[in-house]
C-alpha positions as CSV (number, residue, x, y, z in Angstrom):
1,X,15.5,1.3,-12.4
2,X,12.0,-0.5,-13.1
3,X,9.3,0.1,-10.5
4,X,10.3,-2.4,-8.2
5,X,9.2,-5.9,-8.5
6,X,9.1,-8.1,-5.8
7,X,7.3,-10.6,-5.5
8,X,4.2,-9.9,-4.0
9,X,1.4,-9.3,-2.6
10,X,0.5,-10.0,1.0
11,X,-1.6,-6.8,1.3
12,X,-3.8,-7.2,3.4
13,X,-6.3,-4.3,3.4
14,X,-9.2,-5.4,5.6
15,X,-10.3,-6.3,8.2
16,X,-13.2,-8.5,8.8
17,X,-15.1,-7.7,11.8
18,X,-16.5,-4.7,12.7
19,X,-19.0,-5.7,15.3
20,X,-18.5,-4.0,18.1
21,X,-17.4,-7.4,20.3
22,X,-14.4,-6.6,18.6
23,X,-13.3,-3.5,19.2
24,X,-11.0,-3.7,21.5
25,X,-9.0,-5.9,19.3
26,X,-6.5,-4.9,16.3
27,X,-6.3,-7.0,12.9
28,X,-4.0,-7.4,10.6
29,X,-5.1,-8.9,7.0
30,X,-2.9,-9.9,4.3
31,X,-3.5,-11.2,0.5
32,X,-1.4,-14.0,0.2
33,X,-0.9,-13.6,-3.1
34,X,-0.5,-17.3,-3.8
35,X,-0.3,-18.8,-7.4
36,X,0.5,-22.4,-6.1
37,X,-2.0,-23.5,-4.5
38,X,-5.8,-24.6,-5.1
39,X,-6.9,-21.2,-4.0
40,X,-5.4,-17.7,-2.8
41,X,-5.9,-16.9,0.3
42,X,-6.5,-13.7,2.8
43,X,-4.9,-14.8,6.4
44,X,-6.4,-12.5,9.4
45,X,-4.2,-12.0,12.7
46,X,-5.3,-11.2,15.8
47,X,-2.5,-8.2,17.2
48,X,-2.5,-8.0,21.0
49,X,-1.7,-4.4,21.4
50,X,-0.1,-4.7,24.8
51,X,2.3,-7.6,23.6
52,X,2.6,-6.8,20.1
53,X,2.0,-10.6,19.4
54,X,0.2,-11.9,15.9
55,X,-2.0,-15.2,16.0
56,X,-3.8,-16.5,13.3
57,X,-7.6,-15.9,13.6
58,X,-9.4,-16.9,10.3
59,X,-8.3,-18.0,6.6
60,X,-10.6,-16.7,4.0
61,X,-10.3,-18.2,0.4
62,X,-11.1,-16.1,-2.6
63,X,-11.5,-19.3,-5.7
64,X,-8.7,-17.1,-7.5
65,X,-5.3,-17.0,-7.7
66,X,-2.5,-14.3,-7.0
67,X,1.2,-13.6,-8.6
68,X,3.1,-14.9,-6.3
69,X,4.9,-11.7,-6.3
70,X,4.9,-8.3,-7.4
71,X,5.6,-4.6,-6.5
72,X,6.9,-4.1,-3.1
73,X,4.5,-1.1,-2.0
74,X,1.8,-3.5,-3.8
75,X,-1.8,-2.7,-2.2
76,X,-4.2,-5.5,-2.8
77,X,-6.9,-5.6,-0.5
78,X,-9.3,-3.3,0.7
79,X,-12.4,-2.7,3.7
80,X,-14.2,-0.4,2.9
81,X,-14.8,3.0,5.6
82,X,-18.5,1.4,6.6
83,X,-16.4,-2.0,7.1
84,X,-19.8,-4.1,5.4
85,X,-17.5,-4.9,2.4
86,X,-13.7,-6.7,2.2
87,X,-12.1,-7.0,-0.8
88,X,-9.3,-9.1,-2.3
89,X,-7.2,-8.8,-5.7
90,X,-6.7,-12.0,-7.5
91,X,-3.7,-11.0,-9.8
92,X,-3.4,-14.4,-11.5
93,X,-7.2,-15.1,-12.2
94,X,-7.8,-11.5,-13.3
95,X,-10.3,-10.8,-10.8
96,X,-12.0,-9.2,-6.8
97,X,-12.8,-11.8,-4.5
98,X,-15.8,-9.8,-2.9
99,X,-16.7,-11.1,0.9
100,X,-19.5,-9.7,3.4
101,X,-18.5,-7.9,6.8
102,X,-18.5,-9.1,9.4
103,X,-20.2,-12.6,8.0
104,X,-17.1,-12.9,6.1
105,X,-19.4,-14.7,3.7
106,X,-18.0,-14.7,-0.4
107,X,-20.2,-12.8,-2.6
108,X,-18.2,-13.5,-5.7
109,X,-15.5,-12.9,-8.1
110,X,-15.3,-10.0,-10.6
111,X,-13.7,-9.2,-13.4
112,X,-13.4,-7.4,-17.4
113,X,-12.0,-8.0,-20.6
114,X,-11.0,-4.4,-20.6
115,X,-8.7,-5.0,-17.6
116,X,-6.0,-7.6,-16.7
117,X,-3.2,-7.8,-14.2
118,X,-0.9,-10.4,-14.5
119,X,2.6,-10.0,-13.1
120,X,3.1,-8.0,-10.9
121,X,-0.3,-7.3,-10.1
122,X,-1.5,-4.1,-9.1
123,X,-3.0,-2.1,-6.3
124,X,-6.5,-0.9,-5.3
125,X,-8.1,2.2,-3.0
126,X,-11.4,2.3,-2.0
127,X,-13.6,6.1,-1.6
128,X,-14.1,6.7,1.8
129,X,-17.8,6.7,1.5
130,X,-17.9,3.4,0.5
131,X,-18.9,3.4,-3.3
132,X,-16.4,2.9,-5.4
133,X,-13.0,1.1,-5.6
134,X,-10.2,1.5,-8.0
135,X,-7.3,-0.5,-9.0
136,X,-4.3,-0.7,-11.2
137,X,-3.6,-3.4,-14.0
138,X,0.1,-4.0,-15.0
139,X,-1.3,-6.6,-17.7
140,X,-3.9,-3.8,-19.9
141,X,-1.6,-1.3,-18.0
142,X,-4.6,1.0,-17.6
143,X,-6.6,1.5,-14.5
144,X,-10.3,0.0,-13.6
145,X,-12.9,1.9,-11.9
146,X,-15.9,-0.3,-10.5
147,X,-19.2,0.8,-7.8
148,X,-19.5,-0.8,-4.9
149,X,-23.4,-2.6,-4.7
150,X,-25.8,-3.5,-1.9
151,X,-24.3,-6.9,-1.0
152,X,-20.7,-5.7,-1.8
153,X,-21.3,-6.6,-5.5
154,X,-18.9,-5.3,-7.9
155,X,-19.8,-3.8,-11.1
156,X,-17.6,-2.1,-13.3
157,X,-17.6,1.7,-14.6
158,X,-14.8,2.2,-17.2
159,X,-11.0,1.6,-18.0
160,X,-8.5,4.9,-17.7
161,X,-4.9,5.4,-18.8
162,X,-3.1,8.7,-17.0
163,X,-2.3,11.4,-19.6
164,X,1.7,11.1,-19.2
165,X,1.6,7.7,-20.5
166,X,0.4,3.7,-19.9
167,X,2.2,2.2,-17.4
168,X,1.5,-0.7,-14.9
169,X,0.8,2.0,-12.2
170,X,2.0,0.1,-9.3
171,X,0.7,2.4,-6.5
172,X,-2.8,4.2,-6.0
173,X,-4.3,6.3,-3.4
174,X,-7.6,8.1,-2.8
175,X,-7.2,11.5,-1.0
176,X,-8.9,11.8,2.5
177,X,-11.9,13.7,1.2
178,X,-12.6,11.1,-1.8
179,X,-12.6,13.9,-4.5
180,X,-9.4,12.4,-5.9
181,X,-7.5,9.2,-7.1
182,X,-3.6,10.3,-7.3
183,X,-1.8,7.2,-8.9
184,X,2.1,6.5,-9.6
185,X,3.2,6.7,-12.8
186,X,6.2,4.4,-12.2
187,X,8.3,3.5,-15.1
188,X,7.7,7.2,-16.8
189,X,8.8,8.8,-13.5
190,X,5.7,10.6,-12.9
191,X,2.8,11.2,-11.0
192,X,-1.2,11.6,-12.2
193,X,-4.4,13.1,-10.7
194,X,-7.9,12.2,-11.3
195,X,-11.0,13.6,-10.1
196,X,-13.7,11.1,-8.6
197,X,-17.3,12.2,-10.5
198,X,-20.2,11.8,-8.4
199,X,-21.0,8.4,-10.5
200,X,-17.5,6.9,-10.2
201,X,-15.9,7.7,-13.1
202,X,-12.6,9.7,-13.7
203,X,-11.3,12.4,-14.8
204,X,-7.7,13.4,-15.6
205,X,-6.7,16.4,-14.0
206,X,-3.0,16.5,-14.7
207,X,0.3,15.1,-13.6
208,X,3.7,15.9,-12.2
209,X,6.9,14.5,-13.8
210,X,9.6,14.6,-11.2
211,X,12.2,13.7,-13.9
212,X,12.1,17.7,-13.5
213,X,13.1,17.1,-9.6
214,X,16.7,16.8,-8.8
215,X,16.1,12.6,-8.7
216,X,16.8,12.6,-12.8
217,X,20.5,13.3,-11.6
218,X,20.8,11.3,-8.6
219,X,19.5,7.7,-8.2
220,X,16.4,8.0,-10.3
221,X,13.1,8.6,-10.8
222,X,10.5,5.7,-9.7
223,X,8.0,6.4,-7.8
224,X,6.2,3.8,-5.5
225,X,4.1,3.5,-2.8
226,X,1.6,6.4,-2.2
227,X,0.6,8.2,1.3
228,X,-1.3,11.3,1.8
229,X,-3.0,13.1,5.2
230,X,-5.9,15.4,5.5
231,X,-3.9,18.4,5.0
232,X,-3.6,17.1,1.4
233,X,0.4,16.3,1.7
234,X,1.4,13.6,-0.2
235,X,4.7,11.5,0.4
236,X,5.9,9.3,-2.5
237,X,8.9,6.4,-2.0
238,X,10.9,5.8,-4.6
239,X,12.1,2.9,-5.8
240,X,15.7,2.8,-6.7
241,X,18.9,1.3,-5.5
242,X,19.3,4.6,-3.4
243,X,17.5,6.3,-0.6
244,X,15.1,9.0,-1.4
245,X,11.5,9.7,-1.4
246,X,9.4,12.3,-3.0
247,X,6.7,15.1,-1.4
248,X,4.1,17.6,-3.1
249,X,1.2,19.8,-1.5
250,X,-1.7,19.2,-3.7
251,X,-4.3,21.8,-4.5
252,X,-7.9,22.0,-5.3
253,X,-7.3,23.6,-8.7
254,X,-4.4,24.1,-11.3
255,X,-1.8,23.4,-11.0
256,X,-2.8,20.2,-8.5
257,X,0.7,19.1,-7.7
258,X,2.7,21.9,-5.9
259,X,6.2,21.9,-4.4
260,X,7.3,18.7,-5.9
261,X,10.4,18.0,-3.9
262,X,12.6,14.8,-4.5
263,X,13.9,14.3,-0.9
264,X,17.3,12.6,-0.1
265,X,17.0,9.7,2.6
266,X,20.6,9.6,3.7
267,X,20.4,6.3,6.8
268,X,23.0,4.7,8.8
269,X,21.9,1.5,7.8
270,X,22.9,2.1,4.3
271,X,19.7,1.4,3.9
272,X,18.3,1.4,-0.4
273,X,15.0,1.4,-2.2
274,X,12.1,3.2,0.1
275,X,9.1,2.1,-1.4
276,X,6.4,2.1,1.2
277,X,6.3,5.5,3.1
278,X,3.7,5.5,6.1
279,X,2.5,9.0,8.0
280,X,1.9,8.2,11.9
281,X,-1.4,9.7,13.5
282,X,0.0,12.8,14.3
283,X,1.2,13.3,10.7
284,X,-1.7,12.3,9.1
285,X,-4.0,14.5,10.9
286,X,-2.3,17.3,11.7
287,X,0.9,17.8,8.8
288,X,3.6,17.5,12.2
289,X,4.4,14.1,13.1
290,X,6.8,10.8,11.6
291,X,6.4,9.7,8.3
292,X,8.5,6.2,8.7
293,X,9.9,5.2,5.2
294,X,10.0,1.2,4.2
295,X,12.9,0.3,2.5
296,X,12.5,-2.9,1.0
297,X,16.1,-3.4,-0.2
298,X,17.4,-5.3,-3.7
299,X,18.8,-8.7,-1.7
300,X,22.0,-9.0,-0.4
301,X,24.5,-5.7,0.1
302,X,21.4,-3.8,-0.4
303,X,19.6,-3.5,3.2
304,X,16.2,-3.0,4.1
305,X,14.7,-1.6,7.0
306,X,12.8,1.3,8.3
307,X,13.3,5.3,8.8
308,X,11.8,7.3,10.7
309,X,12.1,10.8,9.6
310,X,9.9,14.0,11.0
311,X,7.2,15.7,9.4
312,X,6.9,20.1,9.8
313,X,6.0,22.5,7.9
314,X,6.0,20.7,4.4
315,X,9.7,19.5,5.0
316,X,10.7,16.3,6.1
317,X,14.0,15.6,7.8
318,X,15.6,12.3,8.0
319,X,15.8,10.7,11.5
320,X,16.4,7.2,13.2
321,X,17.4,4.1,11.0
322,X,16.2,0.3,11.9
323,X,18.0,-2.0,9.7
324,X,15.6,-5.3,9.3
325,X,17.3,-8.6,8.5
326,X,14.8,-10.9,6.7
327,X,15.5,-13.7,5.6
328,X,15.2,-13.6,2.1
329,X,16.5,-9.5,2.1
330,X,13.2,-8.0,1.2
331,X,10.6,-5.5,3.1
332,X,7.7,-5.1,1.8
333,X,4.8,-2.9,3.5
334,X,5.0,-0.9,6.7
335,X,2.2,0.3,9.0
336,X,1.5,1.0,12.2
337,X,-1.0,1.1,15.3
338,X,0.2,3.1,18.6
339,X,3.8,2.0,19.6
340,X,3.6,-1.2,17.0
341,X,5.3,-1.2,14.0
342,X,4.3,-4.2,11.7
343,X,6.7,-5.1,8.5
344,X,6.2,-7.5,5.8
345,X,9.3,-9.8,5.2
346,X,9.3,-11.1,2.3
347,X,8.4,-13.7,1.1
348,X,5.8,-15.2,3.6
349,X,6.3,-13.5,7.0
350,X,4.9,-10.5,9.4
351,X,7.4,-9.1,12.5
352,X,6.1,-6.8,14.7
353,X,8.5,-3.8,16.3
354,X,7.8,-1.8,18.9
355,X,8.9,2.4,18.4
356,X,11.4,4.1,20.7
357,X,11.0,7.2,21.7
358,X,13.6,8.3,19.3
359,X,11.5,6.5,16.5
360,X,13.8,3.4,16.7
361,X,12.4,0.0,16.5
362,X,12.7,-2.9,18.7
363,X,11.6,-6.8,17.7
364,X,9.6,-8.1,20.1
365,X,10.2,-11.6,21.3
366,X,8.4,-13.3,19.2
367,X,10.2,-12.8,16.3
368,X,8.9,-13.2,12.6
369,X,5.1,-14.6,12.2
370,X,5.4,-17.2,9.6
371,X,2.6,-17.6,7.6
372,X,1.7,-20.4,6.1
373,X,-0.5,-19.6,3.0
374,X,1.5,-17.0,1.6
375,X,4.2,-17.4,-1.7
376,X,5.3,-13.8,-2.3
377,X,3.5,-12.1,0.3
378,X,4.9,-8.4,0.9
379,X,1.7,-6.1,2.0
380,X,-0.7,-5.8,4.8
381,X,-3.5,-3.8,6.3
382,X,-4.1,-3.0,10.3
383,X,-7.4,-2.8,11.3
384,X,-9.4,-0.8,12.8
385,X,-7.2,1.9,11.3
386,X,-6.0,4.2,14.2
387,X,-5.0,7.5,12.2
């Protein structure tokens, strides 16, 4: 079943402070993704970490405009490590909305013939020293490589297609140590791996194609939204109208992807298409911990919600299921910060959960955040990032 549209985009990658006045305080920053309005938008909420309550903090316009929807597990705004630069994808204009940290002041808007998204959109990943950023095109279906300039100017390197095939590459993600860009390969029911050169550029190092996992005679093979810790473990949803996930341990040389394992999600919420996989601290760090699985669901009779499900030794065992009643029946991103959970409900609103000991989750009492400049929002980012 295709990749997983949904109508998206609320990302929300960045974070716009960094001085230290607030660090004590938690963000959470979505691209709106709107296609409606004059402008898209990026909306910035303040997350009270002993509450768990959102409240609107600043609204930053980009000039462009977005999809109004797209992938669930959709990525489309980025801070990058040094938190001087935030960026934000403008999938209906084509182009980066670049703004200053922690000025929050525009820079510009960049963009290439050799790269277009148009529905639905794509993702992007930023190194983790702060020079280059990447992101997928569903319109060229290729992916654009572009360094990162004093002043958080963008100028592009090059356009790339994976070796198994062109594809709108939904999902991206660079590996902890920046030596690598590992990118879902969603309609061909793969995965590819490039290396990150010293200048930027890319190079193909090889894929996996899970149609060779047991998903090819199950519910399918369509992988989504991207995770990976330091111990270089990578966790893969999968977006299909059944419950399963994927997992490899990837290497420093040939071949990169090892122990590809299609994982069965079985829930008692009856809960379908886990898209947006998130490793807690202890996970991402260490290899033992939760990895919580967002299912964003297909509507109605086909729930979404969240699993949590624990993380040892390379094998990952389904636990607690949170079934999430939005109202229009789609998740989209998951993340969290301590005992928060936040979730994206589509199509323009943020709830915040807090986890149980058993991994459960619990709304707190202020319910679903709407917000008001998003049409087809589904992603976010938390920052600082606590992992």
């Amino acid at each position: 079943m295709k990749k997983s549209l949904v109508v998206l985009a609320l990302v929300g990658m960045v974070l716009l402070v960094c001085s230290t006045s607030f660090a004590a305080t938690s963000y959470v920053v979505t691209n709106d993704d709107n296609c409606i309005a004059t402008s898209n938008t990026s909306s910035i909420y303040t997350l009270n970490t002993t509450s768990g309550s959102l409240a609107l903090y600043k609204t930053l316009t980009t000039g462009g405009l977005g999809n109004c929807g797209g992938f669930f597990a959709t990525v489309g705004n980025g801070i990058t490590q040094n938190a001087k630069c935030l960026f934000v994808m403008d999938g209906g204009t084509n182009d980066i909305a670049a703004f200053t940290v922690p000025a929050l002041a525009k820079v510009g808007n960049y963009s290439n013939a050799a790269v277009t998204a148009g529905y639905p959109g794509g993702s992007m990943a930023i190194t983790p020293n702060s020079k280059y950023l990447y992101a997928t095109y569903a319109g060229t279906e290729n992916i654009g490589a572009w360094s990162i300039g004093t002043g958080c100017t963008l100028t592009f390197i090059a356009a790339y297609q994976a070796n198994f095939g062109a594809d709108t590459y939904s999902s991206l993600v660079v590996d902890p140590t920046g030596a690598g860009l590992i990118v879902s390969v969603g309609d061909l029911g793969a995965l590819e791996v490039f290396a990150i050169q010293a200048n930027g550029s890319l190079t193909d190092l090889g894929s996996a194609n899970l149609n060779n996992t047991d998903c090819a005679q199950n519910d399918g093979c369509f992988p989504a939204g991207l995770d990976i810790n330091k111990k270089e473990f990578l966790v893969v949803g999968n977006s299909t109208f059944g419950a399963s996930g994927f997992t490899s341990q990837l290497k420093a040389s040939s071949p990169y992807f090892t122990n590809v394992t299609y994982v069965p999600l079985p829930n008692s919420a009856a809960m379908v298409n886990d898209e947006v996989p998130w490793m807690d601290k202890a996970a991402y760090t260490t290899g033992t911990g939760n990895v919580y699985w967002g299912f964003s669901g297909f509507g109605a009779g086909y729930p979404a919600g969240v699993l949590q499900s624990s993380l040892a030794g390379g094998v990952v065992t389904p636990g607690t299921a949170t079934l999430i009643t939005s109202p229009n029946g789609y998740d989209g991103t998951i993340q969290n910060t301590g005992k928060w959970m936040v979730v994206a409900e589509w199509f323009n609103q943020l709830q915040v959960f807090s986890i149980g000991n058993n991994g459960g989750l619990t709304a707190t009492t202020q319910g679903p955040v709407t917000d008001a400049n998003a049409d087809g929002a589904l992603s976010f980012f938390i920052y600082p990032s606590t992992r």
